[in-house]
C-alpha positions as CSV (number, residue, x, y, z in Angstrom):
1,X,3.5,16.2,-83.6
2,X,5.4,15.1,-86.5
3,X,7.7,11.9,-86.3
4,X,10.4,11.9,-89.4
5,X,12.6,9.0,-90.3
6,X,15.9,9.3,-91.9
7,X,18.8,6.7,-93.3
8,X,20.5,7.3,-89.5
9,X,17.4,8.6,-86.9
10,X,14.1,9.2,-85.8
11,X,13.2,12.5,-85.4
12,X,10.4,13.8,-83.1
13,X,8.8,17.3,-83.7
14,X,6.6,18.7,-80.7
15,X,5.0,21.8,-80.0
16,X,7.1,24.0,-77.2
17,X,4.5,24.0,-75.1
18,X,4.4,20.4,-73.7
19,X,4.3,19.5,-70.6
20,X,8.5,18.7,-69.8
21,X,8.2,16.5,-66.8
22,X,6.2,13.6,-68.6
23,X,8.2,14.4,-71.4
24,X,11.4,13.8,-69.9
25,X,10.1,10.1,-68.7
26,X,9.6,9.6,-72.3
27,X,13.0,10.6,-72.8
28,X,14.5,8.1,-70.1
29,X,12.7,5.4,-71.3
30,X,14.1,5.9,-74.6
31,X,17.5,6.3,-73.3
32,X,17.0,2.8,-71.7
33,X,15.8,1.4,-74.9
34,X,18.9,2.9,-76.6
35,X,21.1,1.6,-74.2
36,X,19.6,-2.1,-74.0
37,X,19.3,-2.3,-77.8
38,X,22.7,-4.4,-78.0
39,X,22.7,-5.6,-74.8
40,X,24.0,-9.1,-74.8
41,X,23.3,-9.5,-71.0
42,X,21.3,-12.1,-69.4
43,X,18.2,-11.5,-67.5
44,X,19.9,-13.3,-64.6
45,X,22.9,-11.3,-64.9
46,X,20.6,-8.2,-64.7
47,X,19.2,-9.1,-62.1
48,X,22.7,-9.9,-59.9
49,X,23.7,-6.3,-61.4
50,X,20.7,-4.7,-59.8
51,X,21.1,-6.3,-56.2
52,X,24.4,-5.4,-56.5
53,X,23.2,-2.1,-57.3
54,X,20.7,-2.0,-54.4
55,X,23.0,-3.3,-51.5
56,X,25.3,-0.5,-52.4
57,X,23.1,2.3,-52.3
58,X,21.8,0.8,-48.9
59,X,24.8,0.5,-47.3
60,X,25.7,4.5,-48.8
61,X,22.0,5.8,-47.4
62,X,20.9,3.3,-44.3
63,X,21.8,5.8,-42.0
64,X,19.6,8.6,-43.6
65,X,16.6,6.1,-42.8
66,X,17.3,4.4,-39.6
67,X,18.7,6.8,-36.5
């Protein structure tokens, strides 16, 4: 593995042969971090925006779960 730093990025170098599905939560993770990173939202304001986030998805999928 090789990790390279420019003026603009990080670059990661890894062998093809690694294993992609714990790879890509790597990859998610530093999605999130690169997404957050100028976040200017509240922890209490997250939290509202993930309830909100969870009420809608169970009102979309309740009746895949109870018959």
């Amino acid at each position: 593995m090789v990790i390279e730093r420019t003026d603009s990025e990080i670059i990661f170098r890894l062998p093809a042969d690694m294993d992609t599905a714990g790879l890509q939560r790597i990859v998610n993770y530093l999605k999130y971090k690169e997404t957050i990173r100028k976040s200017q939202g509240t922890e209490e304001q997250a939290s509202q925006l993930a309830d909100e986030s969870k009420k809608r998805w169970w009102a979309e999928n309740k009746k895949r779960f109870i018959k």
